[in-house]
C-alpha positions as CSV (number, residue, x, y, z in Angstrom):
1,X,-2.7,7.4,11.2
2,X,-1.3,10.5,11.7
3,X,1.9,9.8,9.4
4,X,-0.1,8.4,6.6
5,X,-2.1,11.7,6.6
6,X,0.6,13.6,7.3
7,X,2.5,11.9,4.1
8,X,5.8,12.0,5.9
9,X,7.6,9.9,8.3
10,X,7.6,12.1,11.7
11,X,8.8,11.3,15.1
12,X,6.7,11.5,17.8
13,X,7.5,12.3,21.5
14,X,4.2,11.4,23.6
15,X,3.3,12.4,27.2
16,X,-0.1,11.6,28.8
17,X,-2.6,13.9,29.2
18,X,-3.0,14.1,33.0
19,X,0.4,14.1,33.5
20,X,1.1,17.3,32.5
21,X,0.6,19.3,35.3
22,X,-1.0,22.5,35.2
23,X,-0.3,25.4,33.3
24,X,1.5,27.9,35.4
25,X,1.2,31.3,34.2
26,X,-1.4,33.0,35.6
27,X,-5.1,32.2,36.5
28,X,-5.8,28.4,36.1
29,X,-8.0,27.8,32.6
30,X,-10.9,26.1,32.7
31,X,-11.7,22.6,31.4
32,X,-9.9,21.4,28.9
33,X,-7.6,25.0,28.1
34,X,-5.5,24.4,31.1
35,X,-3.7,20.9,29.9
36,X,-4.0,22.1,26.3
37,X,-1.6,25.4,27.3
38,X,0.6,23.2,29.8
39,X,1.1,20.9,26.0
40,X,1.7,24.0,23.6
41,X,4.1,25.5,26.6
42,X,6.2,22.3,26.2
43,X,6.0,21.8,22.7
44,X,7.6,25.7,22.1
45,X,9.9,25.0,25.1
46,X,11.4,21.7,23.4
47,X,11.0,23.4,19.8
48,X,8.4,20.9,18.1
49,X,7.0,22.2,14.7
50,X,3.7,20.1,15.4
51,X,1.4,19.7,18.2
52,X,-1.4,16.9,18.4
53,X,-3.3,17.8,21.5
54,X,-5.5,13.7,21.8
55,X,-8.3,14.0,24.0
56,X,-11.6,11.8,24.0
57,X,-14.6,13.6,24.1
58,X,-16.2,11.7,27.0
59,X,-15.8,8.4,28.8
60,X,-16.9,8.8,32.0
61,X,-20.8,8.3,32.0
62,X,-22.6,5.1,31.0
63,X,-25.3,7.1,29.5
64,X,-25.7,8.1,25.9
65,X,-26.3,11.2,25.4
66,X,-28.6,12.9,22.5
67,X,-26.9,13.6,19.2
68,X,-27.2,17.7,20.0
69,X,-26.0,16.7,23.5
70,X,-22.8,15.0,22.0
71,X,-22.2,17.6,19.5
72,X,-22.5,20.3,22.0
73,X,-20.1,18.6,24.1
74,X,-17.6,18.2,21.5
75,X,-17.8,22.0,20.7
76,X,-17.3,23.1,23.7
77,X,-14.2,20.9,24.0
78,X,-12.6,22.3,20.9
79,X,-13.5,25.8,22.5
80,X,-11.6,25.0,25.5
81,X,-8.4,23.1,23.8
82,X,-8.2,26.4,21.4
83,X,-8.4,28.5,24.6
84,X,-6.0,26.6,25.9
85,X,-3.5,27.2,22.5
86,X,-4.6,30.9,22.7
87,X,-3.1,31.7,26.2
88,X,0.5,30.5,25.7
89,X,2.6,33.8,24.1
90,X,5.0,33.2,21.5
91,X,3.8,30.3,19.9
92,X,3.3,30.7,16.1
93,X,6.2,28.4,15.2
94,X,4.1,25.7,16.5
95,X,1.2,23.6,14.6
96,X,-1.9,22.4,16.8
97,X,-4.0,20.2,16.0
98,X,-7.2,19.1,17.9
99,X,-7.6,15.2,18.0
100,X,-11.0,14.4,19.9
101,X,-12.6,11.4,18.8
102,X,-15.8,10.8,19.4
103,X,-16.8,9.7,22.7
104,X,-13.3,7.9,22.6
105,X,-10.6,6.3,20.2
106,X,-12.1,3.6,19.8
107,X,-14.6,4.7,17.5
108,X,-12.1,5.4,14.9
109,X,-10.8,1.9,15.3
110,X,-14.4,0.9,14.3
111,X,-14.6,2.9,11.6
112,X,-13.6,1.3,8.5
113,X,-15.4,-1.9,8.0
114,X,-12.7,-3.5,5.7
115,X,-9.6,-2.7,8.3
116,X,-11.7,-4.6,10.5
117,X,-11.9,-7.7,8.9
118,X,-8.3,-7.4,8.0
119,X,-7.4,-7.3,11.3
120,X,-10.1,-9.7,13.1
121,X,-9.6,-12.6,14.3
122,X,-10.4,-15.1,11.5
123,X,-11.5,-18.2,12.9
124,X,-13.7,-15.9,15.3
125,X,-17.5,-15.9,14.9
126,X,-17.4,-11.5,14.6
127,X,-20.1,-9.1,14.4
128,X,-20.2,-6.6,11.6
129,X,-19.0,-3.2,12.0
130,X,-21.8,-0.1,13.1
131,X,-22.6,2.0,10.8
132,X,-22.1,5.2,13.1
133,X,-19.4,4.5,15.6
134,X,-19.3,7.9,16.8
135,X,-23.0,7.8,18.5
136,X,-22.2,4.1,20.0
137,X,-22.3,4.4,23.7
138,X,-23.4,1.9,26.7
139,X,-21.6,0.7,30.0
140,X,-18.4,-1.0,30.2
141,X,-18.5,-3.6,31.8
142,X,-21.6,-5.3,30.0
143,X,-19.4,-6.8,27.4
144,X,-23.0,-7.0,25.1
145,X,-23.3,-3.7,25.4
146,X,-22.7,-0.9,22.9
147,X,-19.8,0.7,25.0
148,X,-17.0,1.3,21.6
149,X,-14.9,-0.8,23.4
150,X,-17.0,-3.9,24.2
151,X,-18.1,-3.4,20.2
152,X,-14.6,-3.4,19.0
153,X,-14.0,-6.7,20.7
154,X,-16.8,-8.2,19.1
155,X,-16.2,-6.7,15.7
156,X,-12.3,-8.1,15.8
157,X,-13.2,-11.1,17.9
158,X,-10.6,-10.5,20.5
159,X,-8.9,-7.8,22.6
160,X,-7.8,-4.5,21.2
161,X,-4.2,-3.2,22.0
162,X,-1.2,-1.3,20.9
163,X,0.1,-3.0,18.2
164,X,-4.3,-4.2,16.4
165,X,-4.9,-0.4,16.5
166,X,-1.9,0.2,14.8
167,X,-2.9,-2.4,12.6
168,X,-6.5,-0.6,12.1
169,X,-5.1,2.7,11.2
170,X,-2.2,1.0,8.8
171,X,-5.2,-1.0,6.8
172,X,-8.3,2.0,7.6
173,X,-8.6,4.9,4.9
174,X,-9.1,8.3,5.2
175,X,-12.1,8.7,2.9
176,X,-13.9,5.5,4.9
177,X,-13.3,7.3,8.2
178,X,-14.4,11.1,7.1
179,X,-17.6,9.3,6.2
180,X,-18.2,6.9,9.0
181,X,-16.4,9.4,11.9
182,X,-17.7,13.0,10.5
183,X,-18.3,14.7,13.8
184,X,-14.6,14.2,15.4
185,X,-12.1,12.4,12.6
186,X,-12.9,14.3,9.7
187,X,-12.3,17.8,11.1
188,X,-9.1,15.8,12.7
189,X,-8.4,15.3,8.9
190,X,-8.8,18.9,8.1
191,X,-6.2,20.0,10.9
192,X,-3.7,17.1,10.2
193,X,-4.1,18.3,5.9
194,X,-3.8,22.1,6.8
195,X,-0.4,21.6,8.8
196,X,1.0,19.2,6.2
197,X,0.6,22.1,3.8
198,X,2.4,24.3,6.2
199,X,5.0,22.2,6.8
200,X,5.8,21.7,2.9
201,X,6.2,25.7,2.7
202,X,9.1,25.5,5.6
């Protein structure tokens, strides 16, 4: 997804999340900064022009929260990862963008109703794709509940992995996902379009 809104072919160097250790100079940041420094820090050190800090918004609790309570949550998130960018010195050279799906990545994968059918499994009885995957939320181990991940397998009619999400994103289109993902893809979008212009201009 992110090449075919980038418009380019790109190579991408991946490291998990809580792997990355701490970052080191001085007073540990709260939340979400600390990790989102520690990535910058390494993206400057190994001199990448583009940083995709990819962090779900929640997946922890088995209880839904309120529309405000989500979108407060997600704020505060993007506060904290642009903390986290502002605290690493000598950075400029290097893009950020904030991807934060909404409560996690598998509500993109539900997002386009068409890439979902592409991709499901045909001789499948499947259920049809919700119409705000962002607010779905239930626990995970009721596979009949509305946990994103127990709806994607009903929606496809079998497992998700690497390659069907790579699938998703290769059939899914960016106007289908604004509109169906607005709180946490769409201002993904933005970011992803702002540092393709900037790259054009180097």
């Amino acid at each position: 997804m992110l090449r075919k809104l980038l418009g380019v072919g790109v190579e991408i160097h991946a490291q998990t999340v809580m792997k990355l250790g701490r970052y080191e100079d001085g007073a540990r940041l709260p939340g979400h900064a600390d990790r989102a420094a520690k990535a910058l820090a390494i993206a400057k050190t190994m001199g990448y022009p583009l940083l995709v800090f990819v962090k779900d918004v929640d997946r922890t609790s088995a209880t839904k929260k309120s529309d405000r309570e989500r979108r407060t949550k997600l704020a505060s998130m993007h506060a904290e990862i642009k903390a986290g960018f502002g605290a690493v010195a000598d950075a400029d050279a290097v893009l950020r963008i904030k991807a934060t799906p909404c409560r996690m990545i598998e509500a993109w994968a539900l997002g386009d109703p068409a890439a979902l059918a592409q991709v499901g499994e045909k001789r499948q009885k499947r259920e049809p794709a919700p119409k705000e995957p962002e607010t779905l939320w239930g626990p995970e181990l009721d596979p009949l509940s509305d946990h994103p991940k127990c709806v994607l397998r009903r929606c496809l009619g079998k497992e998700a992995n690497t390659f069907i999400f790579e699938e998703l994103a290769h059939e899914g289109t960016e106007k289908t996902l604004r509109a169906s993902c607005p709180e946490s893809f769409a201002p993904f979008a933005d970011e992803v379009a702002n540092a393709a212009r900037a790259l054009a201009r180097r």
